[in-house]
Residue frames relative to the residue before (quaternion, step in Angstrom):
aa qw qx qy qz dx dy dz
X 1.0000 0.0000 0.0000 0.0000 0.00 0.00 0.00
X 0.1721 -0.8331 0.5008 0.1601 3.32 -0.71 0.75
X 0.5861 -0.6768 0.4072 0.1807 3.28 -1.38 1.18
X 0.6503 -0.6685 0.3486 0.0931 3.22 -0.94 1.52
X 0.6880 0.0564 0.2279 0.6867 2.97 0.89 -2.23
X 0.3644 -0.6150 0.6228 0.3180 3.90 -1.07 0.86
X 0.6750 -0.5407 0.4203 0.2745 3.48 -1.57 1.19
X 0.7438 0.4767 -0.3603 0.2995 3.57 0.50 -0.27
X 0.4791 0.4634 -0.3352 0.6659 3.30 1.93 -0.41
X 0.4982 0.3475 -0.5821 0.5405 4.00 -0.09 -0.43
X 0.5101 0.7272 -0.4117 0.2037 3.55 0.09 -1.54
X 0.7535 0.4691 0.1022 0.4491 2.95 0.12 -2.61
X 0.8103 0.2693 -0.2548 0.4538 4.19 0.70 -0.55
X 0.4677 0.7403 -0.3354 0.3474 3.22 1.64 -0.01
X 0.7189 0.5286 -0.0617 0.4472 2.70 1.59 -1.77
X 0.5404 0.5233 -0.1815 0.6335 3.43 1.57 -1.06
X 0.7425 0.1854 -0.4799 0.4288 3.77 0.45 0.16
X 0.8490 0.3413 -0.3870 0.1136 3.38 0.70 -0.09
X 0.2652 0.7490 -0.4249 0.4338 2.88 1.65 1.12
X 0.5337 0.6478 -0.3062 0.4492 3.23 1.38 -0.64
X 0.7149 0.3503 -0.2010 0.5708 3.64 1.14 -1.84
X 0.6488 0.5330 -0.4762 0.2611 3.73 0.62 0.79
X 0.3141 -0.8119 0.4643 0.1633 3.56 -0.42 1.03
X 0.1103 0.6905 -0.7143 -0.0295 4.29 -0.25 -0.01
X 0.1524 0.6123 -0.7704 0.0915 2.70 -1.32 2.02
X 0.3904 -0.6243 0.4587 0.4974 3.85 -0.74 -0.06
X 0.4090 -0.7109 0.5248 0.2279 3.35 -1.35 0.52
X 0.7531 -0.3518 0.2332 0.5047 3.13 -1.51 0.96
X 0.3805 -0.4496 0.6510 0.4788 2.85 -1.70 -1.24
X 0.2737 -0.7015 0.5778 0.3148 3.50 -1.19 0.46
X 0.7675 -0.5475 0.2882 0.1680 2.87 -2.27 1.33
X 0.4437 -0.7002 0.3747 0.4153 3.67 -0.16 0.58
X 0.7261 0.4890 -0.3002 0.3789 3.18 0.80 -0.10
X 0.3053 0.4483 -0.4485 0.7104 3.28 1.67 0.11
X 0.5854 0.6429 -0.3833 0.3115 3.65 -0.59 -0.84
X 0.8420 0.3000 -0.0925 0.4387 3.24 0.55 -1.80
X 0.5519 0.6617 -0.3084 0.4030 3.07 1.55 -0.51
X 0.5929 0.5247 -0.3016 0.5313 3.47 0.99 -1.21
X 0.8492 0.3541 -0.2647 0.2890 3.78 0.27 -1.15
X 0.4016 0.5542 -0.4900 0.5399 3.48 1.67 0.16
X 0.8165 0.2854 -0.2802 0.4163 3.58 0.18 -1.15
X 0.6281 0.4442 -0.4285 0.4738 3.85 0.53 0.37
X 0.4690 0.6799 -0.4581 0.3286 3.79 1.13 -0.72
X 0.6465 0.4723 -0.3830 0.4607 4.01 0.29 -0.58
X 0.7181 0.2260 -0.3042 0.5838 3.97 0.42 -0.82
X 0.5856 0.3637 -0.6080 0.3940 4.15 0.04 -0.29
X 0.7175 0.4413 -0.3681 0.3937 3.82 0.19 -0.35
X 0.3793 0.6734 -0.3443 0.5330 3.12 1.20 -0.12
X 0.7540 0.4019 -0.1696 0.4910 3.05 -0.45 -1.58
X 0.6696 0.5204 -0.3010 0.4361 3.65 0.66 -1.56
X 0.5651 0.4795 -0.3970 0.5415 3.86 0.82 -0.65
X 0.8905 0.1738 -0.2624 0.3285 3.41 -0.43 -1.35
X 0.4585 0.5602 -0.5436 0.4248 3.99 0.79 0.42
X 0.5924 0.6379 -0.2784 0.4057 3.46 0.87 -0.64
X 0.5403 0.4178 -0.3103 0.6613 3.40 1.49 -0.75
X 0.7212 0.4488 -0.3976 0.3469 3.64 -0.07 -0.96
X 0.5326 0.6235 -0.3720 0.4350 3.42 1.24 -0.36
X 0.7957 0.3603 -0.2069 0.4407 3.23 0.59 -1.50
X 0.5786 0.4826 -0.4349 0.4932 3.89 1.08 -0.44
X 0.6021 0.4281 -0.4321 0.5171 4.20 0.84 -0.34
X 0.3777 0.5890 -0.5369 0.4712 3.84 0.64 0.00
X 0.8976 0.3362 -0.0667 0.2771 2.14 -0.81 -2.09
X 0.4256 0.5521 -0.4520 0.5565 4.14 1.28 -0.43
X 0.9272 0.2643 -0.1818 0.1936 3.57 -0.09 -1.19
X 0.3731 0.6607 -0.4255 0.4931 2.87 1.98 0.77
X 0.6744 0.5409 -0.1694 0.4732 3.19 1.10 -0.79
X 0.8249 0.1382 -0.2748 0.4742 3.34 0.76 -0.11
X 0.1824 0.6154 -0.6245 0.4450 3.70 1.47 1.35
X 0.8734 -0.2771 0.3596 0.1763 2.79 -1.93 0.70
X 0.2718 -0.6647 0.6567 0.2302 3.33 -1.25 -0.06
């Protein structure tokens, strides 16, 4: 089958349209009360997370103490 359009033009109008279908506006602000909602129901896994990064911290210590010099 022969080729219509050489891949670097397909390439080149692909990109150029969807830069076109992109819009950058800033967004509102969100409602404090949306706000508070989200951080009551995320608060159990951000501490979470906050707990076990804290280990990953201290086990990357302690790794790179071990493999410093003598």
């Amino acid at each position: 089958m022969k080729v219509l359009m050489p891949f670097q033009l397909r390439d080149k109008i692909l990109k150029g349209l969807v830069h076109l279908n992109i819009s950058h506006k800033p967004r509102p602000p969100m409602r404090p009360e949306l706000r508070r909602q989200l951080q009551e129901e995320f608060l159990p896994e951000v501490e979470q997370l906050s707990r076990e990064s804290a280990g990953l911290t201290s086990r990357r210590s302690q790794v790179r103490a071990l493999l410093r010099p003598a």
